[in-house]
CHARMM internal coordinates of N, CA and C (Angstrom, degrees):
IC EDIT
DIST 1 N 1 CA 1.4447
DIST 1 CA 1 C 1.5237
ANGL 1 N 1 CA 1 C 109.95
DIST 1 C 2 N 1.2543
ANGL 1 CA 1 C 2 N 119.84
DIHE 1 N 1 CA 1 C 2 N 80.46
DIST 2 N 2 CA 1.7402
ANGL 1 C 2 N 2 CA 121.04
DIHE 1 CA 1 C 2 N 2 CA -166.57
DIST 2 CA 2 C 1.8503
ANGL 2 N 2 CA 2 C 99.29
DIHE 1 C 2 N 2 CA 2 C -78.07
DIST 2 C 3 N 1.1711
ANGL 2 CA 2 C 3 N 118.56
DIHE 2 N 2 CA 2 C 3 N -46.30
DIST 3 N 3 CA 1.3293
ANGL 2 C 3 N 3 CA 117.83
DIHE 2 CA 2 C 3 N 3 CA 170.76
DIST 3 CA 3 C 1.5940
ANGL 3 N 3 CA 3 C 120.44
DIHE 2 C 3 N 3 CA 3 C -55.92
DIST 3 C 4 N 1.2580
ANGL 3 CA 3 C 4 N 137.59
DIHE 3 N 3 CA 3 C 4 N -2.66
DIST 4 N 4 CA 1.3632
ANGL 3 C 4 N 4 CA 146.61
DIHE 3 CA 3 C 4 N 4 CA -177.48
DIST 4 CA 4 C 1.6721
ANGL 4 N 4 CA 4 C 118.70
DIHE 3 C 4 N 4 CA 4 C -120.09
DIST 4 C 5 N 1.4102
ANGL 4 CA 4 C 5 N 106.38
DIHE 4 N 4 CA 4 C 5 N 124.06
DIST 5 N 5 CA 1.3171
ANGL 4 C 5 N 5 CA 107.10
DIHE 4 CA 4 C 5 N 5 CA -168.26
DIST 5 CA 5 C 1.4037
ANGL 5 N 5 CA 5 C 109.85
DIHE 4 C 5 N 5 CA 5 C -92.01
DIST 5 C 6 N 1.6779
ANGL 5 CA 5 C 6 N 96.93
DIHE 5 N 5 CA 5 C 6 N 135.59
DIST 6 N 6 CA 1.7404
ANGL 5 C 6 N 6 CA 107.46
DIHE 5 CA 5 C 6 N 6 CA -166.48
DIST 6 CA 6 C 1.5774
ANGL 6 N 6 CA 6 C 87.66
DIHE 5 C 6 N 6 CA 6 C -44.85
DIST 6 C 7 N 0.9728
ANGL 6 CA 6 C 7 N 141.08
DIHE 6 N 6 CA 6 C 7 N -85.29
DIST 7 N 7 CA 1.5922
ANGL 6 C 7 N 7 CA 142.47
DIHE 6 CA 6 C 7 N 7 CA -150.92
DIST 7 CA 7 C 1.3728
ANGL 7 N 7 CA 7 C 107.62
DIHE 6 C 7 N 7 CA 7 C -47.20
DIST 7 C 8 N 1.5413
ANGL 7 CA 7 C 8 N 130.55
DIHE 7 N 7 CA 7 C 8 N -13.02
DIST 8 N 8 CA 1.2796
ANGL 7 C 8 N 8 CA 119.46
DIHE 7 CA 7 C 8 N 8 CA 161.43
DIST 8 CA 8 C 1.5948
ANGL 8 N 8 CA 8 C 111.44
DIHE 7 C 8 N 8 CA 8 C -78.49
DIST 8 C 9 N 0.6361
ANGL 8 CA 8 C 9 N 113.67
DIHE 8 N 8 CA 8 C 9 N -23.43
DIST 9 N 9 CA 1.6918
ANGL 8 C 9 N 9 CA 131.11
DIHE 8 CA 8 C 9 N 9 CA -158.70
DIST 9 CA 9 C 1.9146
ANGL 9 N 9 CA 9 C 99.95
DIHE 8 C 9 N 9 CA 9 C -67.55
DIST 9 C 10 N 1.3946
ANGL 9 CA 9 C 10 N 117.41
DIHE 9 N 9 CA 9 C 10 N 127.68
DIST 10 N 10 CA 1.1246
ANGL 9 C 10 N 10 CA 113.13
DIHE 9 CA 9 C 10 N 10 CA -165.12
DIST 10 CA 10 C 1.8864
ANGL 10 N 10 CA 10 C 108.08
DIHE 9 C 10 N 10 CA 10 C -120.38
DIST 10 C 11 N 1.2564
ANGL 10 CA 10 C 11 N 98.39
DIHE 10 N 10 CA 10 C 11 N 112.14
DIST 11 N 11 CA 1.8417
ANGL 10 C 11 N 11 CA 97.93
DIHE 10 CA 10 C 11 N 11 CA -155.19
DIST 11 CA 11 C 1.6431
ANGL 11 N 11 CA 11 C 128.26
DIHE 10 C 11 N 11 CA 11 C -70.03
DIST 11 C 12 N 1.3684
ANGL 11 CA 11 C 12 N 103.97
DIHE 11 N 11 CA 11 C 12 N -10.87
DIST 12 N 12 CA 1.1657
ANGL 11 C 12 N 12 CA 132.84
DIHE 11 CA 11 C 12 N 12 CA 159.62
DIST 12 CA 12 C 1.9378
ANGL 12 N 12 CA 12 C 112.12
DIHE 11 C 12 N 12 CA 12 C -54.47
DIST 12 C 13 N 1.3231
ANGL 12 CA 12 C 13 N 87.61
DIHE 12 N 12 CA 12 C 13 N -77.32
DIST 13 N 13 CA 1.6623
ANGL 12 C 13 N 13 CA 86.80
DIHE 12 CA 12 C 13 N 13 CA -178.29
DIST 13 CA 13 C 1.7895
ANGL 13 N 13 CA 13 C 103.49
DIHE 12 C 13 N 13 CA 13 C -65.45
DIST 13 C 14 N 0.9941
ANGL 13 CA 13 C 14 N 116.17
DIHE 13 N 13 CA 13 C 14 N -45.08
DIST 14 N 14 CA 1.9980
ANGL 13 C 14 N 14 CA 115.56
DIHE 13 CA 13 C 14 N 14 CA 174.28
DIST 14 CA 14 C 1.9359
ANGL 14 N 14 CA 14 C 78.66
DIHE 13 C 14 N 14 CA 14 C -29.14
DIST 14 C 15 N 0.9843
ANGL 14 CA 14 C 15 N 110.57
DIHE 14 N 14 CA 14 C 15 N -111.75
DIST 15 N 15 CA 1.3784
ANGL 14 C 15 N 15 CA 128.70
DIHE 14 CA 14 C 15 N 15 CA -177.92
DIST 15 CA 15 C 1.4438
ANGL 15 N 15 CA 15 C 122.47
DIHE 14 C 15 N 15 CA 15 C -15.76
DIST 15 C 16 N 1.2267
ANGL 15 CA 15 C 16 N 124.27
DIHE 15 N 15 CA 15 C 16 N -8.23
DIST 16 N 16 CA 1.6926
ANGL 15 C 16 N 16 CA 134.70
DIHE 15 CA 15 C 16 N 16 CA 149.92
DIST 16 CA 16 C 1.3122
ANGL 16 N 16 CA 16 C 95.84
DIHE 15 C 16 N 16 CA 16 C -100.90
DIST 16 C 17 N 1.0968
ANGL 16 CA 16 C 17 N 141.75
DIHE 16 N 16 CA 16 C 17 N -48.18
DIST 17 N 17 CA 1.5658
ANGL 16 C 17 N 17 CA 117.75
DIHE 16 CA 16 C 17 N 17 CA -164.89
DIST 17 CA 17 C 1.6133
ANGL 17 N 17 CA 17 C 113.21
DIHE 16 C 17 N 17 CA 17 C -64.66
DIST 17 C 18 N 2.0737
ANGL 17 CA 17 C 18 N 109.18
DIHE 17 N 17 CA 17 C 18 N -29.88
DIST 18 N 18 CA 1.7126
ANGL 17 C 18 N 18 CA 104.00
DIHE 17 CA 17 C 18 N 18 CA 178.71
DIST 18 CA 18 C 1.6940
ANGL 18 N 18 CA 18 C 93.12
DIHE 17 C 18 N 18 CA 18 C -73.88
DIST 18 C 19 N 1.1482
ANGL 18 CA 18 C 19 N 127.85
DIHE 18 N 18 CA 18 C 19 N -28.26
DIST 19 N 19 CA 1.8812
ANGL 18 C 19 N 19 CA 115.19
DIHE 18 CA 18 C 19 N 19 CA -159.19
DIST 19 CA 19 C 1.5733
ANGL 19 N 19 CA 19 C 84.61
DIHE 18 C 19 N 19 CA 19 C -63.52
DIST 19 C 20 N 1.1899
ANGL 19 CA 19 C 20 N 96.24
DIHE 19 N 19 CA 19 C 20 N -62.30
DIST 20 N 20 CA 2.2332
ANGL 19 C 20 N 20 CA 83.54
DIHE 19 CA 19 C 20 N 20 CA -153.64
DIST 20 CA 20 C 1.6255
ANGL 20 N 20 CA 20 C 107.25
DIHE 19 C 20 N 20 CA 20 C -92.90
DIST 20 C 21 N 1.3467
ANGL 20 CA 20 C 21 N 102.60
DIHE 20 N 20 CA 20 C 21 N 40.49
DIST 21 N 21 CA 1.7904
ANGL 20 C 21 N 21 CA 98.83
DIHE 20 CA 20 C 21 N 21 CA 171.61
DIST 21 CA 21 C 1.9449
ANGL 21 N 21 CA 21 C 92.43
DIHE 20 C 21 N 21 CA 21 C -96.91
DIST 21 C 22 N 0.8454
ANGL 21 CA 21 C 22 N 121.82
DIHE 21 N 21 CA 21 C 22 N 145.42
DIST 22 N 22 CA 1.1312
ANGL 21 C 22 N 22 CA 135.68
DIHE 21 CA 21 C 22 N 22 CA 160.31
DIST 22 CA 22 C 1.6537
ANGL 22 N 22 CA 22 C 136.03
DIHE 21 C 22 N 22 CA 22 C -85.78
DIST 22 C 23 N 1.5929
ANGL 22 CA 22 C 23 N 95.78
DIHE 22 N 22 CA 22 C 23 N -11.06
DIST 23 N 23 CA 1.6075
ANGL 22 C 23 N 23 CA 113.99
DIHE 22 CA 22 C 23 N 23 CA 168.15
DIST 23 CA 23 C 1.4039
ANGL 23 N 23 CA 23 C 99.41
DIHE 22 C 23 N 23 CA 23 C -100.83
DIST 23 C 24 N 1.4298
ANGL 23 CA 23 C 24 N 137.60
DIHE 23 N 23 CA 23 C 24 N 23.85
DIST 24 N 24 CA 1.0739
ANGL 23 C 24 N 24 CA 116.65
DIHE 23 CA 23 C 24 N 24 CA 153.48
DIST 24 CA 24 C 1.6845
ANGL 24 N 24 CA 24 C 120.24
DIHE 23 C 24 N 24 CA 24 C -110.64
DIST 24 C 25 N 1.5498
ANGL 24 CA 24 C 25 N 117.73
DIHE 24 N 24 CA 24 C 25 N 166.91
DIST 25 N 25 CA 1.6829
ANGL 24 C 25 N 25 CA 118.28
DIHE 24 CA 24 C 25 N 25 CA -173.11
DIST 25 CA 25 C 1.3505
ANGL 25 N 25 CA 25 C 93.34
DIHE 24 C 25 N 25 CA 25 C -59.12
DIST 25 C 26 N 1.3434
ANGL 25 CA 25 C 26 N 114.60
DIHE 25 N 25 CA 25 C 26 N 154.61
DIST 26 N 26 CA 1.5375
ANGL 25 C 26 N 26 CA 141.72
DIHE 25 CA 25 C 26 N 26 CA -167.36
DIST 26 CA 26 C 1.8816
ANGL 26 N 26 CA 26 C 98.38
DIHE 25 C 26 N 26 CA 26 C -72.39
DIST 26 C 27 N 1.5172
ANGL 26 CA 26 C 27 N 91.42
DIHE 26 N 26 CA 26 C 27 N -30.32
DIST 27 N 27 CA 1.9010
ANGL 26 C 27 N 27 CA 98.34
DIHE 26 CA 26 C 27 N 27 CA -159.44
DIST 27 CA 27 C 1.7894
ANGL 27 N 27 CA 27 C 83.71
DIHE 26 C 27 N 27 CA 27 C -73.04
DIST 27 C 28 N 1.2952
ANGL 27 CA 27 C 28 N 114.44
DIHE 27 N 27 CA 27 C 28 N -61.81
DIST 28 N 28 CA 1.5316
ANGL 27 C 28 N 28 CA 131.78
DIHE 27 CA 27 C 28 N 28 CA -173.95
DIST 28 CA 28 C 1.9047
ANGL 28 N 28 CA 28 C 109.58
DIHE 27 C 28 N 28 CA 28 C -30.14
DIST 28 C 29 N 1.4375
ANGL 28 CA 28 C 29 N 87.52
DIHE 28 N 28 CA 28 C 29 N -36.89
DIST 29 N 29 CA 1.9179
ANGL 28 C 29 N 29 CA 93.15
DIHE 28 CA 28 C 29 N 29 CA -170.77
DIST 29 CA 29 C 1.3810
ANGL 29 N 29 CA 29 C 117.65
DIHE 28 C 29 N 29 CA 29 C -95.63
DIST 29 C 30 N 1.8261
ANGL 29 CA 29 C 30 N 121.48
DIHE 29 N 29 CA 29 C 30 N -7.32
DIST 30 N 30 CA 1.0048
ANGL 29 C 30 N 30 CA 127.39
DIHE 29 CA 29 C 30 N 30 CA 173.62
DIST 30 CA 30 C 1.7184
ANGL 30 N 30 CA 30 C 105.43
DIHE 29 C 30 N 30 CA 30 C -83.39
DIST 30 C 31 N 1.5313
ANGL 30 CA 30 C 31 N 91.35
DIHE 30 N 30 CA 30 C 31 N -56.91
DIST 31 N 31 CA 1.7373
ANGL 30 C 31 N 31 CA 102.37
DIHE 30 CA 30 C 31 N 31 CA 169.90
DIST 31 CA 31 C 2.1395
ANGL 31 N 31 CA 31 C 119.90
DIHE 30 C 31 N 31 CA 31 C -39.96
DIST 31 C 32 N 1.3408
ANGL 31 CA 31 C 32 N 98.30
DIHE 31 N 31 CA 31 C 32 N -28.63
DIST 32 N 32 CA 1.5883
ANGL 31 C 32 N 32 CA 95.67
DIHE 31 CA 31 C 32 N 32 CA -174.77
DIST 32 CA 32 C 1.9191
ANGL 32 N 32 CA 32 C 90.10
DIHE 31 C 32 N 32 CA 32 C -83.42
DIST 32 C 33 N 1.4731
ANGL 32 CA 32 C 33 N 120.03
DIHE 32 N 32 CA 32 C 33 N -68.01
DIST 33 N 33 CA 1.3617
ANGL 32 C 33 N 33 CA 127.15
DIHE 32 CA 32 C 33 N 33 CA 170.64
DIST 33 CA 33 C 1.5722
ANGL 33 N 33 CA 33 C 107.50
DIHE 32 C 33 N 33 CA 33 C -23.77
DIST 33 C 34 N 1.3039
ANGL 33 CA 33 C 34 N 130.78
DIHE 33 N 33 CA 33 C 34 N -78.95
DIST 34 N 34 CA 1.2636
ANGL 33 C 34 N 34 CA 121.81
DIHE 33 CA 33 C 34 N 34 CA 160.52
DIST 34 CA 34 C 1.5384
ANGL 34 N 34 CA 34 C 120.44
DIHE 33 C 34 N 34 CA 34 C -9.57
DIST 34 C 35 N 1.4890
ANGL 34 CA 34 C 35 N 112.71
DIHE 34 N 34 CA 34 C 35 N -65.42
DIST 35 N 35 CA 1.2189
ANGL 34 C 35 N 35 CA 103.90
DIHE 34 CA 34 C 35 N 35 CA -153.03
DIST 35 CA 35 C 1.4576
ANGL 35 N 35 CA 35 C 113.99
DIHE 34 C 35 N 35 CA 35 C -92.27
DIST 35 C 36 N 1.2320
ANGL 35 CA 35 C 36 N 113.88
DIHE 35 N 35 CA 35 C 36 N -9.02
DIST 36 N 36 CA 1.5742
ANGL 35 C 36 N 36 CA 134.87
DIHE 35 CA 35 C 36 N 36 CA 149.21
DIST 36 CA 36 C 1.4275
ANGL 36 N 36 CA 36 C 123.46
DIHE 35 C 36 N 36 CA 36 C -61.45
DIST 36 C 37 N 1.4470
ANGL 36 CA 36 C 37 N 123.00
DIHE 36 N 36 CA 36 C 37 N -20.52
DIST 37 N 37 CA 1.4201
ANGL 36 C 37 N 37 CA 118.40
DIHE 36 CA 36 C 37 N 37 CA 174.21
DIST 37 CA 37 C 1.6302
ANGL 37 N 37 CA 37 C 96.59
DIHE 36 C 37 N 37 CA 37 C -116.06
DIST 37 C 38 N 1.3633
ANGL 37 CA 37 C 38 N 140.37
DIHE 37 N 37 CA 37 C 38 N -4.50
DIST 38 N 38 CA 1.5083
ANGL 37 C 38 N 38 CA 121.29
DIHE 37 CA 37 C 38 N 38 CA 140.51
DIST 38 CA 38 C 1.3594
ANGL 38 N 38 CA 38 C 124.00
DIHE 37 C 38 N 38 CA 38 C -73.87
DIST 38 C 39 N 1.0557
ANGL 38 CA 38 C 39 N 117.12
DIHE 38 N 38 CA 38 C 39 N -31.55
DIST 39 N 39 CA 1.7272
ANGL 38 C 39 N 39 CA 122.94
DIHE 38 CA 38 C 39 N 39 CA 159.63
DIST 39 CA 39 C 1.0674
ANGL 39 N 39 CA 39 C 133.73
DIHE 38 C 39 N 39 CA 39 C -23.68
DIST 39 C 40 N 2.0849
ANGL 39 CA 39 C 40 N 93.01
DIHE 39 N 39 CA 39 C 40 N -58.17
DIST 40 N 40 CA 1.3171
ANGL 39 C 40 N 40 CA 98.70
DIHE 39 CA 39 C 40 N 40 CA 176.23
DIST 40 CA 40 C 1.3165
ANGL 40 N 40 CA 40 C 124.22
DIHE 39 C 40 N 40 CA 40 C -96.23
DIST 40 C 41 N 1.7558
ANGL 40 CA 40 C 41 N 107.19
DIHE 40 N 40 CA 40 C 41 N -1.66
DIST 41 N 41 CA 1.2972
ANGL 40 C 41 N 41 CA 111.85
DIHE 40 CA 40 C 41 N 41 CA -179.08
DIST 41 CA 41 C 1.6327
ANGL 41 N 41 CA 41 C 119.11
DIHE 40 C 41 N 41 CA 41 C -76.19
DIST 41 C 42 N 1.8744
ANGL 41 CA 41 C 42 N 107.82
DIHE 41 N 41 CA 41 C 42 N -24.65
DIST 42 N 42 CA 1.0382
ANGL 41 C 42 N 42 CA 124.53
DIHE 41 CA 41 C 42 N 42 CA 152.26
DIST 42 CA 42 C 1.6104
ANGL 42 N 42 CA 42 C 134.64
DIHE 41 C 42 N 42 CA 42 C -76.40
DIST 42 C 43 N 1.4518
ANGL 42 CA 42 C 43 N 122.23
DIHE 42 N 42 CA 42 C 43 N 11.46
DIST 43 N 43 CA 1.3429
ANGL 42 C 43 N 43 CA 135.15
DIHE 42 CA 42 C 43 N 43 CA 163.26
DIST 43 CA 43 C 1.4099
ANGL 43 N 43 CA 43 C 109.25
DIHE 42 C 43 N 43 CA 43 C -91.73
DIST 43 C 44 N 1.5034
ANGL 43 CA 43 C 44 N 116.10
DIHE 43 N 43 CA 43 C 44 N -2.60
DIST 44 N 44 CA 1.5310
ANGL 43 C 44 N 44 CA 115.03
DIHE 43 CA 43 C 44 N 44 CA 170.09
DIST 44 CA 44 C 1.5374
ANGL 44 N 44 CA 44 C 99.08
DIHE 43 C 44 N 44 CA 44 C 111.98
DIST 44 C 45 N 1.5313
ANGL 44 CA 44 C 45 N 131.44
DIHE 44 N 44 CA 44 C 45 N -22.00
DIST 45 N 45 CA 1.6073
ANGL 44 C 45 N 45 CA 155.43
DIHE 44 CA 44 C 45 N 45 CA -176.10
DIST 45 CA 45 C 1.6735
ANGL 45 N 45 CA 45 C 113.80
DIHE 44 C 45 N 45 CA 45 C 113.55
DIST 45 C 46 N 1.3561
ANGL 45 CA 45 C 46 N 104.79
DIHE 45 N 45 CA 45 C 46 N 15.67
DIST 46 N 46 CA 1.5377
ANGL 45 C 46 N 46 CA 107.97
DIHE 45 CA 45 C 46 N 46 CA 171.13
DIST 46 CA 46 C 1.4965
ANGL 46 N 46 CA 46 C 110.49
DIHE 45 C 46 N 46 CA 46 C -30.04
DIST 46 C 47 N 1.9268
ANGL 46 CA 46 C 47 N 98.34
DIHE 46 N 46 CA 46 C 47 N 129.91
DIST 47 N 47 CA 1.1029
ANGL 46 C 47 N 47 CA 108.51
DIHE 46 CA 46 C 47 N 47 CA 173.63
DIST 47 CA 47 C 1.8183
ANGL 47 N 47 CA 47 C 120.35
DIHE 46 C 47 N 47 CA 47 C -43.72
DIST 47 C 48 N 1.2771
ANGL 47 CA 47 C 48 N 99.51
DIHE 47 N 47 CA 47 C 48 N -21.39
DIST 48 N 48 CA 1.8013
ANGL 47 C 48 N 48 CA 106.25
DIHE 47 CA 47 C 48 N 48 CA -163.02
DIST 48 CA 48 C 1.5140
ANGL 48 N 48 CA 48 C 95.13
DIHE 47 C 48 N 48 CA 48 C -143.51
DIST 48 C 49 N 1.6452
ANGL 48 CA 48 C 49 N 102.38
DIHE 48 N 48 CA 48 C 49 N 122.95
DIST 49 N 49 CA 1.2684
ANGL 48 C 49 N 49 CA 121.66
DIHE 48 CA 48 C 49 N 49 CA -164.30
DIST 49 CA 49 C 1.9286
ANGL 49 N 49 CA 49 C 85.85
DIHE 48 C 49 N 49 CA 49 C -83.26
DIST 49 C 50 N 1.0443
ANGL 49 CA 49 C 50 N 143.18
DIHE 49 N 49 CA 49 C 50 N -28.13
DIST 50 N 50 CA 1.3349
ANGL 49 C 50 N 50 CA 125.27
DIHE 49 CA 49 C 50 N 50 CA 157.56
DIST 50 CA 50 C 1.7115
ANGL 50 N 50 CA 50 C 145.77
DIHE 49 C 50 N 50 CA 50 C -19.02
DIST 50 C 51 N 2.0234
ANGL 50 CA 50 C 51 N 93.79
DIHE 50 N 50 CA 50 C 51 N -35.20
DIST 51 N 51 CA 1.2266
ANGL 50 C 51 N 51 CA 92.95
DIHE 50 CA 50 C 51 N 51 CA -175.00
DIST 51 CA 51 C 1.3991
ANGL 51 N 51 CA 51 C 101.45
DIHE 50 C 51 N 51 CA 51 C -79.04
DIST 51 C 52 N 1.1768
ANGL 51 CA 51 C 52 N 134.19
DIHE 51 N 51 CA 51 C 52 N -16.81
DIST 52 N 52 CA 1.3597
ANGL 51 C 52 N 52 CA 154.48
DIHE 51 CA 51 C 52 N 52 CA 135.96
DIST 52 CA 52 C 2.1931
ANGL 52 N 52 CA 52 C 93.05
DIHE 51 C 52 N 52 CA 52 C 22.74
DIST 52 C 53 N 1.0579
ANGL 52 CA 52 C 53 N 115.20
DIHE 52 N 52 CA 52 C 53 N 117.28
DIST 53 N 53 CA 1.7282
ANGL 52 C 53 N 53 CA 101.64
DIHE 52 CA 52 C 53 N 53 CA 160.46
DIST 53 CA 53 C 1.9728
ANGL 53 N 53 CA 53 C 105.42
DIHE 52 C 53 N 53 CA 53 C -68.93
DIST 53 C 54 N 1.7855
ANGL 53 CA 53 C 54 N 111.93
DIHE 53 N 53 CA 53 C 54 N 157.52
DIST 54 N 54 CA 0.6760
ANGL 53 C 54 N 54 CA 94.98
DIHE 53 CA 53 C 54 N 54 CA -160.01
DIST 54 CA 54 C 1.6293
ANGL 54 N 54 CA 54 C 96.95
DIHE 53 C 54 N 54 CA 54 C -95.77
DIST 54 C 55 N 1.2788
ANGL 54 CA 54 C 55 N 121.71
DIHE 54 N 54 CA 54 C 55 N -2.34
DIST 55 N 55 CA 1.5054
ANGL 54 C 55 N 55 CA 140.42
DIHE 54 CA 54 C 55 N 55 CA 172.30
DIST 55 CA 55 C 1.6261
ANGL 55 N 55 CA 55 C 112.08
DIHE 54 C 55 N 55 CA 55 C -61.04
DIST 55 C 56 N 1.3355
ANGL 55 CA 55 C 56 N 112.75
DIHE 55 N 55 CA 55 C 56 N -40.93
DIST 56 N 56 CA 1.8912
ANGL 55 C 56 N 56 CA 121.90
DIHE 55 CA 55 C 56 N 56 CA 176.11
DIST 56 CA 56 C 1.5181
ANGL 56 N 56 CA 56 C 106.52
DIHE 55 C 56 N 56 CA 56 C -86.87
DIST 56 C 57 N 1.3615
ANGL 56 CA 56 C 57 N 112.97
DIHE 56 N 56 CA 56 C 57 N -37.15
DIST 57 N 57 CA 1.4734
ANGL 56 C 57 N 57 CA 101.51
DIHE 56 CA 56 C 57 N 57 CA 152.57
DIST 57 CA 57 C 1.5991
ANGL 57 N 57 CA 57 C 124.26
DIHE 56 C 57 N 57 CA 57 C -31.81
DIST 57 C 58 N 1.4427
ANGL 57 CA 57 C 58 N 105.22
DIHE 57 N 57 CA 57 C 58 N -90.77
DIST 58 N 58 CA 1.2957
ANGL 57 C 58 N 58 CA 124.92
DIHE 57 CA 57 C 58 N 58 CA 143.36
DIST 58 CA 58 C 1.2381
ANGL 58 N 58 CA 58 C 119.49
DIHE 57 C 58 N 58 CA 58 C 36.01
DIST 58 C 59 N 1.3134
ANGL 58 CA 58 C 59 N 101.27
DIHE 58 N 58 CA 58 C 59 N -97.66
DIST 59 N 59 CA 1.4256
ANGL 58 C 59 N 59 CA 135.37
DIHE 58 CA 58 C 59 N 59 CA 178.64
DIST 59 CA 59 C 1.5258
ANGL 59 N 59 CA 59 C 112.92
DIHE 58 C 59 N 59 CA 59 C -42.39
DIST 59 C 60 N 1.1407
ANGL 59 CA 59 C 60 N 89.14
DIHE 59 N 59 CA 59 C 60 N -70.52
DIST 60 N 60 CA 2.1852
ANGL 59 C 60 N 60 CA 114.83
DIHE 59 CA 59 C 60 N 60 CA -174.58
DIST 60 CA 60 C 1.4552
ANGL 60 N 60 CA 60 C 89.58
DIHE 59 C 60 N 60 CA 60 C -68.56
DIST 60 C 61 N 1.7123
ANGL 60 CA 60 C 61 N 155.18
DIHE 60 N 60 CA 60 C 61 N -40.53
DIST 61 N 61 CA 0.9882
ANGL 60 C 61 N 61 CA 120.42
DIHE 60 CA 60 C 61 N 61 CA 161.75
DIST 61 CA 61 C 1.4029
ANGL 61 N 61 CA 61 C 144.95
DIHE 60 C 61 N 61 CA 61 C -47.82
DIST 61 C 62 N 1.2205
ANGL 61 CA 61 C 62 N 105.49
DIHE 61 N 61 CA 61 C 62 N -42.49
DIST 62 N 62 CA 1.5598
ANGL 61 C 62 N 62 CA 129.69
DIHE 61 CA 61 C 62 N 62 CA 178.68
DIST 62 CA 62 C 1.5749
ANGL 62 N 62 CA 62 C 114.81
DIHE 61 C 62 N 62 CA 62 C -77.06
DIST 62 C 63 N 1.4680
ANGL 62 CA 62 C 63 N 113.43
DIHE 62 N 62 CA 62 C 63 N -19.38
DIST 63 N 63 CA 1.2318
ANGL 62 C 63 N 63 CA 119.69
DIHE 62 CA 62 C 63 N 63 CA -176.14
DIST 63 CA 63 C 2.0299
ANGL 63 N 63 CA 63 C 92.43
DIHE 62 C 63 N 63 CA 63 C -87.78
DIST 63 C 64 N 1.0768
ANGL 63 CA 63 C 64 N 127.01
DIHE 63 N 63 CA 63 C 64 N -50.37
DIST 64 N 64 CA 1.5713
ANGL 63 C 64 N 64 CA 119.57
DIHE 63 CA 63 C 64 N 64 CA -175.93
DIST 64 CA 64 C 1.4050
ANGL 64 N 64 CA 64 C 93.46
DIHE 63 C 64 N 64 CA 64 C -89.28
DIST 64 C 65 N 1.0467
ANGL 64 CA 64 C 65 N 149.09
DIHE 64 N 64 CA 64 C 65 N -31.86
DIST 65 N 65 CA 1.4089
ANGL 64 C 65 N 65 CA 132.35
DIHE 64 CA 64 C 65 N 65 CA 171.79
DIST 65 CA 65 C 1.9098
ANGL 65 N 65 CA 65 C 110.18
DIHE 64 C 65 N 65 CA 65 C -56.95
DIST 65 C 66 N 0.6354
ANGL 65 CA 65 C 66 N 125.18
DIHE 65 N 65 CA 65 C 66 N -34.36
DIST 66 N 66 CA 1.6121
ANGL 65 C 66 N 66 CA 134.61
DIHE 65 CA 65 C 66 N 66 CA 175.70
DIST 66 CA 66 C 1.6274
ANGL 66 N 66 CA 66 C 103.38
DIHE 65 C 66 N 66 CA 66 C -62.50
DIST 66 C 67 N 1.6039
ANGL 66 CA 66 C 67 N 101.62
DIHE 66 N 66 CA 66 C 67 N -61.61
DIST 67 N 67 CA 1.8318
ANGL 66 C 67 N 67 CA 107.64
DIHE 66 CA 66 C 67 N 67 CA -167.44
DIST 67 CA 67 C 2.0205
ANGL 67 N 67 CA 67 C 93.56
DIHE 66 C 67 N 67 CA 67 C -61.64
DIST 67 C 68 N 1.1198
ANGL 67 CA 67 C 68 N 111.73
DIHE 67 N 67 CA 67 C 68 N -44.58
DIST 68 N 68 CA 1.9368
ANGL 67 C 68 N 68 CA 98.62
DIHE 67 CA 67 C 68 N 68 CA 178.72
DIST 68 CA 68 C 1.3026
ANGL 68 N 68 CA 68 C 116.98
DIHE 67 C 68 N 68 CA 68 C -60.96
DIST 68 C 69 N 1.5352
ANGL 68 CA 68 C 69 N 126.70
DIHE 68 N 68 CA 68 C 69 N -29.76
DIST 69 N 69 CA 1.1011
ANGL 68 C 69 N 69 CA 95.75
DIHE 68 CA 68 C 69 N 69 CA 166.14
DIST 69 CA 69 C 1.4934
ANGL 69 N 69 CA 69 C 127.82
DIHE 68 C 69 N 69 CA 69 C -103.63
END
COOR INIT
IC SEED 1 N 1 CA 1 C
IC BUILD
């Protein structure tokens, strides 16, 4: 997305749009799912992985996005 500024960019939904795209690798959509249900398991189990900071997001994405590939 070269026209969209990382700081608009909201990592939560990034991370629902790879789970239920179906053009993405199978490993890629478990890895986003993953890191969406530690997210929220680390928000305390907030109903909405949003209240989520978007910095611990962040982090825990790039940290299981790395181990899949």
């Amino acid at each position: 997305m070269p026209d969209v500024a990382p700081d608009d960019l909201d990592p939560v939904l990034v991370l629902k749009m790879i789970a239920g795209s179906s053009a993405v690798p199978p490993a890629v959509r478990a890895a986003a799912c993953r890191t969406l249900l530690l997210v929220s398991r680390a928000d305390g189990g907030a109903a909405e992985p949003e209240a989520v900071s978007a910095k611990l997001l962040n982090a825990r994405t790039l940290q299981i996005l790395r181990r899949a590939n």
